[in-house]
C-alpha positions as CSV (number, residue, x, y, z in Angstrom):
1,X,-13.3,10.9,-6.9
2,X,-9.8,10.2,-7.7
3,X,-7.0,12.8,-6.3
4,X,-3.1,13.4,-6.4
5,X,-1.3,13.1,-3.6
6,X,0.8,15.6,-2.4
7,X,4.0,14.6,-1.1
8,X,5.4,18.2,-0.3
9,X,3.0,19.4,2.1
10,X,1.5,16.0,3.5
11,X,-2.2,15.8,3.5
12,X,-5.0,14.2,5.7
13,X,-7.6,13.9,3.3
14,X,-9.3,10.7,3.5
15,X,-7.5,9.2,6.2
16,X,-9.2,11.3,9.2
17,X,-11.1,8.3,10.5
18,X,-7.7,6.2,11.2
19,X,-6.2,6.3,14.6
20,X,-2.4,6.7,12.4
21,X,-4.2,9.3,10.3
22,X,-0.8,11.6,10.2
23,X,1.7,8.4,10.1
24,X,-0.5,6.7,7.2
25,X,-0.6,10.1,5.6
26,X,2.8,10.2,5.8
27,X,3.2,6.5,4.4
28,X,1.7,7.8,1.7
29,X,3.1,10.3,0.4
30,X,6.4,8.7,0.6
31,X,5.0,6.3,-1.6
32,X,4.1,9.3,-3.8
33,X,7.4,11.1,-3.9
34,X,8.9,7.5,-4.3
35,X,6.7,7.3,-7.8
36,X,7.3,10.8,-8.9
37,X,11.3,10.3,-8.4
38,X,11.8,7.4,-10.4
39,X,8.7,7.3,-13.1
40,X,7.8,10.7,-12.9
41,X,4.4,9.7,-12.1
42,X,1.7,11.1,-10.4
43,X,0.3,9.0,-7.3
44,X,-3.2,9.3,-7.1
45,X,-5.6,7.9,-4.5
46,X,-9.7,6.7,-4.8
47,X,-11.5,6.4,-1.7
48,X,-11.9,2.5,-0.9
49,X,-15.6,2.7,-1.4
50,X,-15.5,3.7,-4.7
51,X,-13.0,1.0,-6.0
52,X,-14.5,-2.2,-5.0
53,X,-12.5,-3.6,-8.6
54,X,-9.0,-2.8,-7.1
55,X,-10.5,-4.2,-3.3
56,X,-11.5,-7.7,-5.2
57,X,-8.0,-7.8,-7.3
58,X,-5.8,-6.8,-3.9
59,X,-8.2,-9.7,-1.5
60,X,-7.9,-12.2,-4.5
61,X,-4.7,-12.6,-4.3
62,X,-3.9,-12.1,-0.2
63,X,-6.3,-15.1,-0.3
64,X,-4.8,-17.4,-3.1
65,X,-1.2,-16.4,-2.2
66,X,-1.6,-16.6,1.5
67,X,-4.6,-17.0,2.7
68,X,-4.5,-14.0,4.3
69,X,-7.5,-11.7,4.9
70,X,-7.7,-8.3,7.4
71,X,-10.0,-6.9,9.5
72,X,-8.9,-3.1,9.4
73,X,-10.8,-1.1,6.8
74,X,-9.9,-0.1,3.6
75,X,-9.7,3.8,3.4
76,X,-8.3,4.7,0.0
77,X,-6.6,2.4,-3.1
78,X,-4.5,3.6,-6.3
79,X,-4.6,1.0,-9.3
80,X,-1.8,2.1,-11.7
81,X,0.4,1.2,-14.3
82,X,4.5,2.4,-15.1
83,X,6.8,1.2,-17.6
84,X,5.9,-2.6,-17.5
85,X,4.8,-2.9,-14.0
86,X,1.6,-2.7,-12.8
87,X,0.5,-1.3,-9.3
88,X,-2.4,-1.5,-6.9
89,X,-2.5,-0.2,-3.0
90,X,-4.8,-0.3,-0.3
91,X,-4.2,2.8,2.9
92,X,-6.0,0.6,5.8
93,X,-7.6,2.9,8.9
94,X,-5.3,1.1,11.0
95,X,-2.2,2.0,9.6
96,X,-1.6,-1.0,7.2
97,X,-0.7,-0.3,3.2
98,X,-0.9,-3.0,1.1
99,X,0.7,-3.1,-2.1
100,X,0.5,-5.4,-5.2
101,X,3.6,-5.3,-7.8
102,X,3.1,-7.3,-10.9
103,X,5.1,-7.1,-13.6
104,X,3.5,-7.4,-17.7
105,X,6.4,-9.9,-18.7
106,X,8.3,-11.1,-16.1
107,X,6.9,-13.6,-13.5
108,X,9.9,-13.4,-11.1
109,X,9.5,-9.9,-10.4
110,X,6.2,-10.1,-8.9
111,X,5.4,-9.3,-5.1
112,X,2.7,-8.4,-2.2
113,X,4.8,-5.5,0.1
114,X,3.1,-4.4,3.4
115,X,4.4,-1.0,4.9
116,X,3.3,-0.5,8.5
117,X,2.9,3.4,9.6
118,X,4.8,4.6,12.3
119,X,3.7,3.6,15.8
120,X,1.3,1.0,14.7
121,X,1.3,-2.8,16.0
122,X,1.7,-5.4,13.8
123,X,-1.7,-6.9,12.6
124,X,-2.7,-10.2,14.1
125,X,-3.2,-11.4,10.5
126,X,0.6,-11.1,9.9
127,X,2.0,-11.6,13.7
128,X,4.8,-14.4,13.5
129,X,4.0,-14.8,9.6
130,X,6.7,-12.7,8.6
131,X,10.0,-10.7,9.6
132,X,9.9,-6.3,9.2
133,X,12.3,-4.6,8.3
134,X,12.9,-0.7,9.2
135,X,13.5,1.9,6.9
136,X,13.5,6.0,7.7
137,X,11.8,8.4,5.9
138,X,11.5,12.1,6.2
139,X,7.8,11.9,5.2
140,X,6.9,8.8,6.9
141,X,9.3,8.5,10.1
142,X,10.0,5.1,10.9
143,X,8.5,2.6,8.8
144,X,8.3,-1.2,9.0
145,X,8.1,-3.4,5.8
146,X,8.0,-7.2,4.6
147,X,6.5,-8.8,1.3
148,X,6.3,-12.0,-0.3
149,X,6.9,-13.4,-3.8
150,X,3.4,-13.6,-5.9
151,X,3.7,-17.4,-7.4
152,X,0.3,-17.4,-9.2
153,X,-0.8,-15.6,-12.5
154,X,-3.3,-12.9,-11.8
């Protein structure tokens, strides 16, 4: 069951398991506010275990791009399209979101972006592999971020 995520008063709901519940809640609805800003879209989250589709398309290409695959659990994923950009994310229990941009017509603006919640360690599947930068949020507190450029057509 799909639902919106609230970025004005910042909910727990479906992250309770995850030791950064309140950070990766956070996390996420800066993403939210981020969406509703600029596309006036509505950010809404599945529970990982009912989108095993958006789980396959996010792994694919982690593993064809990078060969990358992590150990944390998938909590929740959104699988959206704006404008000509489409969208998927994955909320991990450990703190990790994972997002997939990929633009409809235009293979150079195409990326993988990992936000890592406040307070959290860098996973061992990343460590060394790439360089974070910081960015402050009001929602979110501190959060770290890198990506990479998606080369493949998925």
């Amino acid at each position: 069951m799909s639902c919106i995520v609230d970025f004005k008063s910042v909910s727990l709901a479906g992250l309770e398991s995850s030791p950064a519940a309140e950070a990766l809640a956070g996390l996420r609805a800066n993403e939210a506010r981020y969406f509703m800003n600029k596309y006036k879209h509505e950010f809404t989250v599945v529970p990982a275990s009912e989108s095993q589709e958006t789980l396959d398309y996010v792994n694919m290409i982690l593993k064809e791009e990078r060969a990358l695959e992590f150990a944390a659990k998938p909590l929740q994923t959104s699988r959206f399209q704006v404008e000509n950009i489409r969208f998927a994310y994955v909320f991990y229990e450990d703190g990790l979101s994972v997002n997939v941009m990929y633009t409809v017509d235009n293979p150079k603006k195409r990326a993988v972006g990992f936000k890592l919640s406040e307070g959290m360690e860098i996973p061992k599947e990343l460590e060394g592999r790439f360089k974070f930068a910081r960015q402050k949020s009001k929602l979110a507190g501190t959060i770290r971020g890198s990506f990479f450029v998606i080369k493949g057509e998925y």
